[in-house]
MARTIMAR-169821 format. One line per 2 residues: number of its first residue (from 1); their letters; for each residue x, y, z of C-alpha. Coordinates in steps of 0.5 Angstrom, whole numbers. Example, Ala and Ser with C-alpha at 12.3 -4.5 7.8 and 13.67 -1.06 7.14 Angstrom:
1	as	25:-9:16 ~ 27:-2:14
END
This chain:
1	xx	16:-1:-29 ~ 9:-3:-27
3	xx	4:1:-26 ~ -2:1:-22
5	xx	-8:6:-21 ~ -10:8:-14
7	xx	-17:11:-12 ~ -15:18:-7
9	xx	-19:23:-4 ~ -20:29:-6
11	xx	-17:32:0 ~ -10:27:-1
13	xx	-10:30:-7 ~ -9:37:-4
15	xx	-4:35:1 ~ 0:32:-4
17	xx	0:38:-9 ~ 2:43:-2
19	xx	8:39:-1 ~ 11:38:-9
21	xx	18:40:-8 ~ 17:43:-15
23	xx	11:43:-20 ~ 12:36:-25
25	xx	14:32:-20 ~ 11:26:-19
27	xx	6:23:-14 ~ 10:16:-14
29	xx	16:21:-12 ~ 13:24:-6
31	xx	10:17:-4 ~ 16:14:-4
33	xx	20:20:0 ~ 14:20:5
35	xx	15:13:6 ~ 22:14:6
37	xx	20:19:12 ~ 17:14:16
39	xx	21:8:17 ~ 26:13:18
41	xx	22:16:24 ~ 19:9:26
43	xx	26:6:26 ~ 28:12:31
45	xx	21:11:35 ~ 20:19:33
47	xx	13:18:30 ~ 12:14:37
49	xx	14:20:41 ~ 11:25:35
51	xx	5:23:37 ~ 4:22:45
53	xx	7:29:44 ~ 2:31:40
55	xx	-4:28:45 ~ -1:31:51
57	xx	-5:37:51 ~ -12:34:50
59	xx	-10:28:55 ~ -8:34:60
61	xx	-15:37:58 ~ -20:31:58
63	xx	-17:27:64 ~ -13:34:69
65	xx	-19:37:71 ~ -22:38:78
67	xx	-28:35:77 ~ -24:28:76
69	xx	-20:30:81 ~ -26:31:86
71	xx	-29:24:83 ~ -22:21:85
73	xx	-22:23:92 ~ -29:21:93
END
């Protein structure tokens, strides 16, 4: 095996830690699952819609408003 050395933030570090399945597992493991993750989700568009879902409330906040629409009908 060929090993390299990556530079993470403190704060990547953590969120690893919090999502260890148990204690001595390996940052290359949970790297490798979340990768896993993630071409699964993008194959099935889920982190596209994941994230729309995720933006609705604050696009709703910034552009569903009565000033935009009194502005609109200007």
């Amino acid at each position: 095996m060929t090993a390299t050395t990556i530079q993470l933030e403190k704060s990547t570090v953590q969120s690893l830690k919090e999502i260890r399945r148990y204690p001595r597992q390996t940052y290359n493991e949970l790297i490798n699952i979340l990768v896993q993750l993630y071409k699964h989700a993008k194959k099935n568009n889920q982190y596209d819609e994941f994230l729309h879902k995720i933006q609705q409330p604050k696009m709703n906040e910034l552009w569903g408003n009565e000033e935009d629409d009194a502005w609109e009908n200007a």
